[in-house]
Structure formats: structure tokens, C-alpha cells
MOPAC internal coordinates of N, CA, C and O (Angstrom, degrees):
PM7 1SCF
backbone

  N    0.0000 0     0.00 0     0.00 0    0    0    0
  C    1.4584 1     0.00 0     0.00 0    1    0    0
  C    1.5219 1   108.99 1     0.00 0    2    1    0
  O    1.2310 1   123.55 1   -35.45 1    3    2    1
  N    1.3710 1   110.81 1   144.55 1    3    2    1
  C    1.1687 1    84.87 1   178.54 1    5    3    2
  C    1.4936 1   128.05 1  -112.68 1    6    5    3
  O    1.2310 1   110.66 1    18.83 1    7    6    5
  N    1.4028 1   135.16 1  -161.17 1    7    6    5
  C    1.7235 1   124.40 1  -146.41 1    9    7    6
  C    1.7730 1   123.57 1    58.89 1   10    9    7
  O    1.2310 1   129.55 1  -160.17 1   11   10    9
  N    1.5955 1    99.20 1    19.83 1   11   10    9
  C    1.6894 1   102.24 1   175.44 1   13   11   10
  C    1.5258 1    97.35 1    82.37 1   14   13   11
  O    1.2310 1   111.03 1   177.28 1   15   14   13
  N    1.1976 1   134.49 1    -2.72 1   15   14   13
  C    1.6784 1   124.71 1  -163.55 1   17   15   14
  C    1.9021 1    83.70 1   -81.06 1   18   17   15
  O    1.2310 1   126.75 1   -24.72 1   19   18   17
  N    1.5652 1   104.63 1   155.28 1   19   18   17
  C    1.5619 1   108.82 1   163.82 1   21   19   18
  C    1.4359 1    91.79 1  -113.72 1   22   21   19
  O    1.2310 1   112.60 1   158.92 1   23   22   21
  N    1.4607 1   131.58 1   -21.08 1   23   22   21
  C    1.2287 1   104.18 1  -179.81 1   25   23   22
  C    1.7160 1    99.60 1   179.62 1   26   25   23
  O    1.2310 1   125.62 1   -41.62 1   27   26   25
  N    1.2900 1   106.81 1   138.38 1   27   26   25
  C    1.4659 1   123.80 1   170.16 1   29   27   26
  C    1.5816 1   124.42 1   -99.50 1   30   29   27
  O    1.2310 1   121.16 1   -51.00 1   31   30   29
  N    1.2286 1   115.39 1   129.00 1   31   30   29
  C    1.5551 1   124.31 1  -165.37 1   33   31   30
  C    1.2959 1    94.63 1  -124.72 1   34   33   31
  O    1.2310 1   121.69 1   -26.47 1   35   34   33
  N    1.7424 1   114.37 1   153.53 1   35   34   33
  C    1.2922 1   120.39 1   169.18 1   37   35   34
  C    1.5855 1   103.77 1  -129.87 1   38   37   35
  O    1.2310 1   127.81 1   -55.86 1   39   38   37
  N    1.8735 1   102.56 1   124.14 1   39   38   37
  C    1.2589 1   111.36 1   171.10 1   41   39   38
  C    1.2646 1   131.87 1   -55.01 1   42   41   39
  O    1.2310 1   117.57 1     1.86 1   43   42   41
  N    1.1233 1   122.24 1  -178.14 1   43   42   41
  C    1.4485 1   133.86 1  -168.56 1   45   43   42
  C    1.5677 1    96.31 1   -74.22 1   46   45   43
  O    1.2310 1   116.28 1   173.83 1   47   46   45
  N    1.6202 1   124.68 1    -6.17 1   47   46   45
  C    1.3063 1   119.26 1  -152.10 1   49   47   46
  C    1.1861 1   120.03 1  -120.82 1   50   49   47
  O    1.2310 1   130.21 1   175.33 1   51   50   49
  N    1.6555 1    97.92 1    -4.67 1   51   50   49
  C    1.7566 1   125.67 1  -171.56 1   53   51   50
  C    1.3710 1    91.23 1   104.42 1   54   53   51
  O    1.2310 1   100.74 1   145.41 1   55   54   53
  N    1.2861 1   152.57 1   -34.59 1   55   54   53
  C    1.4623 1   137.10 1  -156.46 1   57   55   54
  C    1.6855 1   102.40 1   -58.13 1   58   57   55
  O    1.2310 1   127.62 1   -36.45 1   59   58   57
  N    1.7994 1   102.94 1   143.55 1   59   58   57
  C    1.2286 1    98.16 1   162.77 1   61   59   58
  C    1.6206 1   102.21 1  -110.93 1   62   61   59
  O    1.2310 1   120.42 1   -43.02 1   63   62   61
  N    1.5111 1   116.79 1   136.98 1   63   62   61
  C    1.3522 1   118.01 1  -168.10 1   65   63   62
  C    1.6568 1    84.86 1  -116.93 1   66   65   63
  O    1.2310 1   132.71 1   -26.36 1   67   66   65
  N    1.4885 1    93.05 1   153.64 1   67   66   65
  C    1.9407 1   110.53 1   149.07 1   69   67   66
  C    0.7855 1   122.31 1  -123.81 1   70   69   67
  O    1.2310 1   117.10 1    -6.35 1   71   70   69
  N    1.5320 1   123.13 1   173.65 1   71   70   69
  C    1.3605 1   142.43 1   140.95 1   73   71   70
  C    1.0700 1   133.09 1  -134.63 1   74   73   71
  O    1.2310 1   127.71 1   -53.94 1   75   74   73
  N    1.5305 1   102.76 1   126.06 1   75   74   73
  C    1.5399 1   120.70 1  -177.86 1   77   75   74
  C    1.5669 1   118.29 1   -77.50 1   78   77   75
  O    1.2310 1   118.72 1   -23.23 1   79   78   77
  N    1.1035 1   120.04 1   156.77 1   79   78   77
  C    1.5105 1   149.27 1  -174.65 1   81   79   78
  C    1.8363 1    80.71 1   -59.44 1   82   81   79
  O    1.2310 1   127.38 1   126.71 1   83   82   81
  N    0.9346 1   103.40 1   -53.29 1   83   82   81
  C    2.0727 1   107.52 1  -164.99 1   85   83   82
  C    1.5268 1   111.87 1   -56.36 1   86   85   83
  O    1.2310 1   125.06 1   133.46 1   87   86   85
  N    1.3824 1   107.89 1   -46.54 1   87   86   85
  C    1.4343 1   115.24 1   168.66 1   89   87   86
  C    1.2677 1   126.42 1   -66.42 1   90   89   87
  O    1.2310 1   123.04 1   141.54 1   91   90   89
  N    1.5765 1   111.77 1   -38.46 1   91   90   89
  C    0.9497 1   125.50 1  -178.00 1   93   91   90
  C    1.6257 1   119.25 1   -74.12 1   94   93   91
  O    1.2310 1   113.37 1   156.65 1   95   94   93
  N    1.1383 1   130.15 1   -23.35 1   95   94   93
  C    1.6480 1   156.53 1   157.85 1   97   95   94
  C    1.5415 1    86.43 1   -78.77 1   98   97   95
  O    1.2310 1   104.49 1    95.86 1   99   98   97
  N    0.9502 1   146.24 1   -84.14 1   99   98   97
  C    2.2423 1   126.60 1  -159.77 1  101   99   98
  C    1.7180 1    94.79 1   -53.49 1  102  101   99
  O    1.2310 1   113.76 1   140.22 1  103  102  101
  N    1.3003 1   129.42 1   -39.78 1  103  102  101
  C    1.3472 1   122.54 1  -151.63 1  105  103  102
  C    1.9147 1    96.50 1   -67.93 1  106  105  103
  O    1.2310 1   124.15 1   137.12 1  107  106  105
  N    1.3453 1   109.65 1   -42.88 1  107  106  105
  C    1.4164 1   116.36 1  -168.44 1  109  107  106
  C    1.4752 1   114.15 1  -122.18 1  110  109  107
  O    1.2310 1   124.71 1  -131.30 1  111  110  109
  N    1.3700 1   108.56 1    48.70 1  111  110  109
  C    1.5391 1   138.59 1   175.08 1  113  111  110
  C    1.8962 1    75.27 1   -93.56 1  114  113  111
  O    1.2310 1   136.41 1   -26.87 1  115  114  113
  N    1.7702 1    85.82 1   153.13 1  115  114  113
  C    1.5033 1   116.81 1  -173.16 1  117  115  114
  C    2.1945 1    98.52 1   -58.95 1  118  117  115
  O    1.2310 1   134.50 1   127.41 1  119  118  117
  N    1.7356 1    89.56 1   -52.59 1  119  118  117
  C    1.7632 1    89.02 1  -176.74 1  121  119  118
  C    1.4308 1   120.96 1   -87.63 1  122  121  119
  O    1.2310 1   118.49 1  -141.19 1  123  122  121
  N    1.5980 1   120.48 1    38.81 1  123  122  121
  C    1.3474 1   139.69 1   161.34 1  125  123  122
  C    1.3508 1   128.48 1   -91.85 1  126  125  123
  O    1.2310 1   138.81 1    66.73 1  127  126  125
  N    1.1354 1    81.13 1  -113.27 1  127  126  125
  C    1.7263 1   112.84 1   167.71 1  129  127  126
  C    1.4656 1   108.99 1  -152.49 1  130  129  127
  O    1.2310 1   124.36 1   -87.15 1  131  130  129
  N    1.2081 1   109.24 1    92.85 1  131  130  129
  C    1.8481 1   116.73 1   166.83 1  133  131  130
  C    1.3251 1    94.54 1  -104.90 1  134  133  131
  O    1.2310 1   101.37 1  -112.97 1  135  134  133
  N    0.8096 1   151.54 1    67.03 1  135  134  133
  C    1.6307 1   165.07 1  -169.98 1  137  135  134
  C    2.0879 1   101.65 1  -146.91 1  138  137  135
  O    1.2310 1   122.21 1   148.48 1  139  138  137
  N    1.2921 1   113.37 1   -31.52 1  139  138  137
  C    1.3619 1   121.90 1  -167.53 1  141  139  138
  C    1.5543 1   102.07 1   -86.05 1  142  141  139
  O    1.2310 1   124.28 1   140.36 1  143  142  141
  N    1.3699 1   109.40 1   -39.64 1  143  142  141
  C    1.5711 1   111.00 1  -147.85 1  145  143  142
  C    1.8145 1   107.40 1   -63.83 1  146  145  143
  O    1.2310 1   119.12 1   168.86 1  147  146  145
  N    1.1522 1   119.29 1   -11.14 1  147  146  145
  C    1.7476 1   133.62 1   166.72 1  149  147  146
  C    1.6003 1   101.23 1   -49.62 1  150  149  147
  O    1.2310 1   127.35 1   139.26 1  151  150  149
  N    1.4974 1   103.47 1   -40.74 1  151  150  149
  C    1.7915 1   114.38 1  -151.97 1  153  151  150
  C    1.2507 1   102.99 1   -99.65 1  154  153  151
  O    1.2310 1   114.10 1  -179.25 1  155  154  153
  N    1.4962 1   128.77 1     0.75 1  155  154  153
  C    1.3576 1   128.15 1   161.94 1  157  155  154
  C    1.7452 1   133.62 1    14.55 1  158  157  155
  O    1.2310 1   131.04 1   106.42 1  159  158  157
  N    1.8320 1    96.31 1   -73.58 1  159  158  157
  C    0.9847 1   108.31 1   158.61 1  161  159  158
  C    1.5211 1   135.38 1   -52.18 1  162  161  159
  O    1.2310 1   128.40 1   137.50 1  163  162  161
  N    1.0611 1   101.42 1   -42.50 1  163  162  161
  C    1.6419 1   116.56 1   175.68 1  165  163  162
  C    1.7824 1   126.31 1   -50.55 1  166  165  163
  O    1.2310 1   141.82 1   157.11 1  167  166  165
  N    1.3607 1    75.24 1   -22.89 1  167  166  165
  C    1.5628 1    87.83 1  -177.97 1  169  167  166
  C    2.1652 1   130.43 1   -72.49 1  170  169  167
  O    1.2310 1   145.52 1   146.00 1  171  170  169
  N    1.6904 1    67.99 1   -34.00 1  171  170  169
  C    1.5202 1    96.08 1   176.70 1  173  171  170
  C    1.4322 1   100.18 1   -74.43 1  174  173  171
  O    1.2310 1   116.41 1   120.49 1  175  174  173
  N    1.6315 1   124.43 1   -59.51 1  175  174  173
  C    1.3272 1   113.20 1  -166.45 1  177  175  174
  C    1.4524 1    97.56 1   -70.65 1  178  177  175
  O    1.2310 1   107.96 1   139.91 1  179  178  177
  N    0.8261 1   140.09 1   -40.09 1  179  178  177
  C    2.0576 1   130.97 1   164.17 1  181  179  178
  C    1.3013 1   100.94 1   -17.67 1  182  181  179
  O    1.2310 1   122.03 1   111.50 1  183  182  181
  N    1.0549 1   113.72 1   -68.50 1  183  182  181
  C    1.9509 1   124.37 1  -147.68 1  185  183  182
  C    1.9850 1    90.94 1   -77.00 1  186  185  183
  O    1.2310 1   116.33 1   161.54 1  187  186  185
  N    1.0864 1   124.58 1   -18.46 1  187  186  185
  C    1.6683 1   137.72 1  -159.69 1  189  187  186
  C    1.6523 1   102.47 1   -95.40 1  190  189  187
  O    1.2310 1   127.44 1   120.98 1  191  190  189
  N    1.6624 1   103.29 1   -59.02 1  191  190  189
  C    1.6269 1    97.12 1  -168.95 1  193  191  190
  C    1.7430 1    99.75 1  -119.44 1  194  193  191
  O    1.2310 1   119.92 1   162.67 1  195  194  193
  N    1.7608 1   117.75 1   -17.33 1  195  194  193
  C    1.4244 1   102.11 1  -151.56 1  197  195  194
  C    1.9249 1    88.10 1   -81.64 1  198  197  195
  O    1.2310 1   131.78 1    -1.32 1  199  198  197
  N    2.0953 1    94.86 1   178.68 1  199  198  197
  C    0.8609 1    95.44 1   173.71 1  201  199  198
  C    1.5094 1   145.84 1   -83.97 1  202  201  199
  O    1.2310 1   102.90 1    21.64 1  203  202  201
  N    1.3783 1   148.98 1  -158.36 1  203  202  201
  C    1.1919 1   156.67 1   158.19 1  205  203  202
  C    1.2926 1   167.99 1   -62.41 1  206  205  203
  O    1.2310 1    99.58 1  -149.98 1  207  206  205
  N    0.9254 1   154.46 1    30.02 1  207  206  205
  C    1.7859 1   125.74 1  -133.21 1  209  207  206
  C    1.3633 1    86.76 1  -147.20 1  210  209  207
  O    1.2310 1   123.49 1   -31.22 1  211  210  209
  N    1.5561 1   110.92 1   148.78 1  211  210  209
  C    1.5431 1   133.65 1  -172.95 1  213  211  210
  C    1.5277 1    94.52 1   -78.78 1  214  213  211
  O    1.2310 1   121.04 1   -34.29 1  215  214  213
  N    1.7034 1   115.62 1   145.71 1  215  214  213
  C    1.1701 1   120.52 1   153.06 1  217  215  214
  C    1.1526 1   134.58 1   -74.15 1  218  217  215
  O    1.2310 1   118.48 1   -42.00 1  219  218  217
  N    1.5030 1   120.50 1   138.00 1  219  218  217
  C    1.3046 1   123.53 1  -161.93 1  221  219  218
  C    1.2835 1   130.46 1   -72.68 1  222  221  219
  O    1.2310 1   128.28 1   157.41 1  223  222  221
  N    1.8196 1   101.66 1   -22.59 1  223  222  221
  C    2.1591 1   103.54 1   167.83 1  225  223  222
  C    1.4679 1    97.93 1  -102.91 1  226  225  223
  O    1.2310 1   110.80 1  -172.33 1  227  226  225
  N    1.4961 1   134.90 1     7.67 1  227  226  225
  C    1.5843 1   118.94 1   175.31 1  229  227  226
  C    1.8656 1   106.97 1  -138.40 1  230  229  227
  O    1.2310 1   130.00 1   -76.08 1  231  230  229
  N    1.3091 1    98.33 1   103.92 1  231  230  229
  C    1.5845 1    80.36 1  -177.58 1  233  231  230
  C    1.1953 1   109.56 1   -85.62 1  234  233  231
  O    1.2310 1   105.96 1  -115.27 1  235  234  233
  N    1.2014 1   143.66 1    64.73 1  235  234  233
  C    1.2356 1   167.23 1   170.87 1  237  235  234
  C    1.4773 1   118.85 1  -114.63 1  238  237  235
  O    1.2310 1   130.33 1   140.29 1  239  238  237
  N    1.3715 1    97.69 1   -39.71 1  239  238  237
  C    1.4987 1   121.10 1  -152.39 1  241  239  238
  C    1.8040 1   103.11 1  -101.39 1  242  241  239
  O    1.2310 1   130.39 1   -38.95 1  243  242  241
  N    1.5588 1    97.56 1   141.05 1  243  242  241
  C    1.9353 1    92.66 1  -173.65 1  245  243  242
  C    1.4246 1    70.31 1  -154.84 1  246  245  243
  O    1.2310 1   138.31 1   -36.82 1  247  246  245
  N    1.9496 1    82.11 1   143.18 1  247  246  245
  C    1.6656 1   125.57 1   158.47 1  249  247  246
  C    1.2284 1   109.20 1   -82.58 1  250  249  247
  O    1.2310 1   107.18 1   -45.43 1  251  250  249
  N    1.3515 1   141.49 1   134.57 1  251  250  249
  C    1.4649 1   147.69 1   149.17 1  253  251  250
  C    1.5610 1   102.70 1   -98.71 1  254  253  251
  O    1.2310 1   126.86 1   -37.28 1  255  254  253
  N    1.2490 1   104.42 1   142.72 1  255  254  253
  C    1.5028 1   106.41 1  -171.21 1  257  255  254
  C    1.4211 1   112.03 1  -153.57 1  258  257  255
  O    1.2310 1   124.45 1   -34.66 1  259  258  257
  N    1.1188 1   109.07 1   145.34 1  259  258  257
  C    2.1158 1   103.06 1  -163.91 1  261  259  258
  C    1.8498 1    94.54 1  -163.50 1  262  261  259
  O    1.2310 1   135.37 1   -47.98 1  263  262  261
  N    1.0577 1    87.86 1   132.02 1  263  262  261
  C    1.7775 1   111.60 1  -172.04 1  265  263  262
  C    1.7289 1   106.58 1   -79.51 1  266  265  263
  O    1.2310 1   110.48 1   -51.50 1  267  266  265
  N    1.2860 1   135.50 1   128.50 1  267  266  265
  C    1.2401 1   142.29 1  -148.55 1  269  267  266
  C    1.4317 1   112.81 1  -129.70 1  270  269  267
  O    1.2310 1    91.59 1  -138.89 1  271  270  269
  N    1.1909 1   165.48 1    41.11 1  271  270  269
  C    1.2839 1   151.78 1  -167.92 1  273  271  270
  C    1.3826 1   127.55 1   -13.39 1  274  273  271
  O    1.2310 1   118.26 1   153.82 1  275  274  273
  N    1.6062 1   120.93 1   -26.18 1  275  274  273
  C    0.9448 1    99.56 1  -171.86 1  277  275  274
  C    1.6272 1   113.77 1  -129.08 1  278  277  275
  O    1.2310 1   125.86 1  -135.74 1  279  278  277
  N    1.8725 1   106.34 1    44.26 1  279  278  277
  C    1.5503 1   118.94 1  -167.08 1  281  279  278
  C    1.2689 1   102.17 1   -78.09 1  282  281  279
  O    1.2310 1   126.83 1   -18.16 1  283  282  281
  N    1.2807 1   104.47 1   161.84 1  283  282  281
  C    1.9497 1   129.67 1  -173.45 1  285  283  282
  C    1.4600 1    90.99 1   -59.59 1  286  285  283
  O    1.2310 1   114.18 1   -16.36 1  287  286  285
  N    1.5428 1   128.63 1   163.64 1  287  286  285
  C    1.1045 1   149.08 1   157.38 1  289  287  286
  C    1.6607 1   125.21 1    23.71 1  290  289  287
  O    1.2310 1   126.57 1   -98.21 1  291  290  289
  N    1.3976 1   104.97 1    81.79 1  291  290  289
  C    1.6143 1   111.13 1  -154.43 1  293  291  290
  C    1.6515 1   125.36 1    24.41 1  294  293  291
  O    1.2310 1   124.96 1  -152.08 1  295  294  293
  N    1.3669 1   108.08 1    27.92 1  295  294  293
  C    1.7912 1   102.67 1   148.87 1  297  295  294
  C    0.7112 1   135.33 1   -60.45 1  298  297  295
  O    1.2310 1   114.52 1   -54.52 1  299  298  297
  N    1.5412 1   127.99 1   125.48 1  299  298  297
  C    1.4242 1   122.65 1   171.27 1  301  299  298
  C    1.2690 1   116.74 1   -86.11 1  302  301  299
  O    1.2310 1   112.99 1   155.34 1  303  302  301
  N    1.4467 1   130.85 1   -24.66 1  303  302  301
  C    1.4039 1   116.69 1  -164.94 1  305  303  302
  C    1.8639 1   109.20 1  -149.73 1  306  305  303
  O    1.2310 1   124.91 1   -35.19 1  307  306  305
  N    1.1474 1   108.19 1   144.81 1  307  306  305
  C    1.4046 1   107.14 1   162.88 1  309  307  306
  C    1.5985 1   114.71 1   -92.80 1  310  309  307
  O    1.2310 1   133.08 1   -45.25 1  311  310  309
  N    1.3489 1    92.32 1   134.75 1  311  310  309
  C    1.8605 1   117.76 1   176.99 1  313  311  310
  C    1.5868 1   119.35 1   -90.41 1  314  313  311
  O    1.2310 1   107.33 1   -90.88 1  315  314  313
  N    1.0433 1   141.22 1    89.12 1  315  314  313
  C    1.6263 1   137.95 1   171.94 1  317  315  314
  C    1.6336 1   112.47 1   -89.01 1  318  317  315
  O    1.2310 1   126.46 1   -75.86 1  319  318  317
  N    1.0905 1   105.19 1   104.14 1  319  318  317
  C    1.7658 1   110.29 1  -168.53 1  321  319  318
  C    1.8454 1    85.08 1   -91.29 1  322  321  319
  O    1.2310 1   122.75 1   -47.89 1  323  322  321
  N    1.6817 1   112.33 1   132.11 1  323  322  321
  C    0.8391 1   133.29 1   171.58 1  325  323  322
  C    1.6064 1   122.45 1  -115.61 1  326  325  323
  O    1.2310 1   109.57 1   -47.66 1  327  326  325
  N    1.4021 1   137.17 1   132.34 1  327  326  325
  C    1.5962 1   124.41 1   172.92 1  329  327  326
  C    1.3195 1    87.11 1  -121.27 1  330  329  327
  O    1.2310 1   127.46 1   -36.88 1  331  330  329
  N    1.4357 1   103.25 1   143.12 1  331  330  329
  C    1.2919 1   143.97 1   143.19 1  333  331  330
  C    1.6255 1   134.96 1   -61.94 1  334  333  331
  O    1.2310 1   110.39 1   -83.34 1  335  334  333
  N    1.1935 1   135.66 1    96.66 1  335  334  333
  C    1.1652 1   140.00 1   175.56 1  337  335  334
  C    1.2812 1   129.85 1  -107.05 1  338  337  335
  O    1.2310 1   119.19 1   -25.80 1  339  338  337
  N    1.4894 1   119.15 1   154.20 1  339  338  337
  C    1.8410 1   103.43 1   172.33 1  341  339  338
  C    1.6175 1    89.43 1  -145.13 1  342  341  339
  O    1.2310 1   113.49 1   -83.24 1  343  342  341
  N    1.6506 1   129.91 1    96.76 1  343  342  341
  C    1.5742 1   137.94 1   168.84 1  345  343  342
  C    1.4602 1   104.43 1   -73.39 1  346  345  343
  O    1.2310 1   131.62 1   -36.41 1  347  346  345
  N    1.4434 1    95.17 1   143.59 1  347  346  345
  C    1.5819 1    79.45 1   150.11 1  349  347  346
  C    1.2703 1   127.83 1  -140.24 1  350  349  347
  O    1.2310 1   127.46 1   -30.08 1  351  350  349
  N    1.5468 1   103.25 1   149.92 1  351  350  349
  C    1.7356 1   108.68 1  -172.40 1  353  351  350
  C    1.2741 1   116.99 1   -25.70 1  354  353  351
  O    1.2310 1   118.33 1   -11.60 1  355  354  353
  N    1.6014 1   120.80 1   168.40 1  355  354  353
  C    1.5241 1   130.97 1   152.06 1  357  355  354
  C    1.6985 1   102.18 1   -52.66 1  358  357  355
  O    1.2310 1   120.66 1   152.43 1  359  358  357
  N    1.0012 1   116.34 1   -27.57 1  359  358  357
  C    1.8406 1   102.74 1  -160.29 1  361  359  358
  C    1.9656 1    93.58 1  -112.01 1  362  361  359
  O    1.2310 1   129.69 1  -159.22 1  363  362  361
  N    1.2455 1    98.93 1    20.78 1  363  362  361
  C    1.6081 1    97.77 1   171.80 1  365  363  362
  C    1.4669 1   113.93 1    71.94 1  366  365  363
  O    1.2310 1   110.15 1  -162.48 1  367  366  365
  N    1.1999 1   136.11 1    17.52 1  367  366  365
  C    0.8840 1   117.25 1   151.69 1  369  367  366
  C    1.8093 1   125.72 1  -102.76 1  370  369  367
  O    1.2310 1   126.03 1   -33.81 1  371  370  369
  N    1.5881 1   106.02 1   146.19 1  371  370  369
  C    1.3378 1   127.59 1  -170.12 1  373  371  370
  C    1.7784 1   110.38 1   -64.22 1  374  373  371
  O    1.2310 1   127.74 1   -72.82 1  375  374  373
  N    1.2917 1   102.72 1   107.18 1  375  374  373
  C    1.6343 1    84.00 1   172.81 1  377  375  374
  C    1.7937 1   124.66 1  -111.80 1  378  377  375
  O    1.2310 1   116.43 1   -33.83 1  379  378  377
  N    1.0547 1   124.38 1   146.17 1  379  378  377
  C    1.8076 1   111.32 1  -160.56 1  381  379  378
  C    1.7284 1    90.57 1   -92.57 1  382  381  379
  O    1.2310 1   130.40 1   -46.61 1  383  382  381
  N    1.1092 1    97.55 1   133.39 1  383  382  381
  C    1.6029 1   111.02 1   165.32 1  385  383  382
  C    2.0369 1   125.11 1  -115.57 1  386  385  383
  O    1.2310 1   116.40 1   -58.25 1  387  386  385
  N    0.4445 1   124.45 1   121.75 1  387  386  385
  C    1.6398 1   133.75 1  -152.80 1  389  387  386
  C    1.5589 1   103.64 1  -131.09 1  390  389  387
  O    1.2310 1   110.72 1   -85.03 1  391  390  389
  N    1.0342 1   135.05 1    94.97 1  391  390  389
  C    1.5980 1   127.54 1  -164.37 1  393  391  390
  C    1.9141 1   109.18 1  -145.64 1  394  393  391
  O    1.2310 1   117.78 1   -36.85 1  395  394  393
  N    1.2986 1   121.83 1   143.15 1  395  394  393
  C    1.3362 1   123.73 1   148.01 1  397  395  394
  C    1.4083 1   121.24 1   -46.43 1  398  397  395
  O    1.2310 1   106.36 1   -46.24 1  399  398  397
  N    1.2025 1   142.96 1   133.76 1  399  398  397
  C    1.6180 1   160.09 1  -166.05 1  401  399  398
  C    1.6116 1    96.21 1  -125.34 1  402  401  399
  O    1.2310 1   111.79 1   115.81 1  403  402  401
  N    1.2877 1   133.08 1   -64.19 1  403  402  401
  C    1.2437 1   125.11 1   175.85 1  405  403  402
  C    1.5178 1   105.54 1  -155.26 1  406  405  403
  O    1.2310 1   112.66 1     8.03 1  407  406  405
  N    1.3706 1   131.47 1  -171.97 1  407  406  405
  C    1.5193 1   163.84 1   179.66 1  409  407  406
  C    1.0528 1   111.51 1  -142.25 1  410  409  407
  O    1.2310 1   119.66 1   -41.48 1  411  410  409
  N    1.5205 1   118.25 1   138.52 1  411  410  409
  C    1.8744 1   134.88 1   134.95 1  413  411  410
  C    1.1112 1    99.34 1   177.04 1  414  413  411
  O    1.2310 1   125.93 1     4.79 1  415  414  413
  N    1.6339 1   106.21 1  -175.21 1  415  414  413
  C    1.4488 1   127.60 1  -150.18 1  417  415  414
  C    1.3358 1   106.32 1   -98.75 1  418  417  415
  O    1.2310 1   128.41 1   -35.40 1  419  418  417
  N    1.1819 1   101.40 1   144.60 1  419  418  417
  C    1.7843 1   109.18 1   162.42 1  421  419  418
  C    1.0616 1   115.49 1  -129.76 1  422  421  419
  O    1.2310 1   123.19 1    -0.48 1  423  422  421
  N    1.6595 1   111.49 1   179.52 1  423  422  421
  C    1.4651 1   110.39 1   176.42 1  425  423  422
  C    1.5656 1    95.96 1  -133.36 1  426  425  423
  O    1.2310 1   115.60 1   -66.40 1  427  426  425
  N    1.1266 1   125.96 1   113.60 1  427  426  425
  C    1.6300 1   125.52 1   134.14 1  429  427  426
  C    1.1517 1   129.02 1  -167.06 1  430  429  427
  O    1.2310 1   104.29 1    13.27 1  431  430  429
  N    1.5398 1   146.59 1  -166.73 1  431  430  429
  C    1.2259 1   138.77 1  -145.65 1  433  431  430
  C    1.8569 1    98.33 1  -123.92 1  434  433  431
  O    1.2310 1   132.61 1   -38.60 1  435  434  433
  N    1.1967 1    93.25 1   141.40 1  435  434  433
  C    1.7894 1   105.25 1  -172.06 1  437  435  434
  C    0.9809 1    92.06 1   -75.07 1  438  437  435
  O    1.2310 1   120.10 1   180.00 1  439  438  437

């Protein structure tokens, strides 16, 4: 794809989200979480069917979250922290940006 995106998903909410090659290389860098990069796929269906909720120091910022059966070390769920942006061009126009920030696993009960 191009602009570095590997791929754009649209939430349950209309959002169209991406992810870039850039995020996607910090997310599963050795001092991250390289523990995720197996679950690749997972990530996409996160951002597709899992659920929601705004972050609490960025209201910009949303968790997608989706329950997994078969996560590493009693996890229950994968987390895709997403921010929301709208820049705007040199010539003034507004553009919407919708992107992955990071991935990994958690454990707890919905």
C-alpha cells in the first residue's frame, strides 16, 4: 500500500484505521512487544469486530480489544491502541488520520 500503510481496516464504527510498516517494526522491536508479531492477523480482526473505549489521559486515543482463546501466558485479550487525528495541510485543508500507536496482550474479564 502505499504511504508505508500495510493495511487499512474499517471499524465497527465507520473508522478507517491503518497500519504502517513503522508501527508495525516499534510494536515488535525486541524492547516492546515481539511476543505479538505471531498474532499479526489478530490485530486487524481487533480493529474490525473487537471492542472499544476512549483513553482516559488522550481523548483522541481508543483501545480496541477482542478476547482470543489461544493467547501466550493466560491472556485473554489483544489490545490495539489507536489515535485519531485531523492536521491540516499547508493549503488548509483538514486531513483525518486514524492509525495503530501500539499492540499486546492482556488479561481480564469483559
Amino acid at each position: 500500500m502505499p504511504n508505508g500503510k500495510l493495511w487499512t481496516q474499517r471499524d465497527r464504527f465507520g473508522n478507517d484505521i491503518y497500519l504502517t510498516h513503522e508501527r508495525w517494526a516499534h510494536i515488535i522491536d525486541p524492547d516492546n512487544h515481539p511476543e505479538v508479531e505471531p498474532y499479526f492477523d489478530y490485530v486487524r480482526e481487533t480493529i474490525r469486530l473487537g471492542r472499544r473505549r476512549q483513553d482516559l489521559y488522550d481523548p483522541n486515543g481508543y483501545q480496541y480489544y477482542r478476547s482470543f482463546p489461544d493467547l501466550p501466558d493466560d491472556n485473554t485479550h489483544l489490545v490495539v491502541s489507536v489515535r485519531f487525528r485531523w492536521p491540516t495541510d499547508p493549503d488548509g485543508k483538514v486531513r483525518e488520520e486514524k492509525f495503530v500507536t501500539t499492540t499486546y496482550f492482556q488479561s481480564f474479564r469483559e
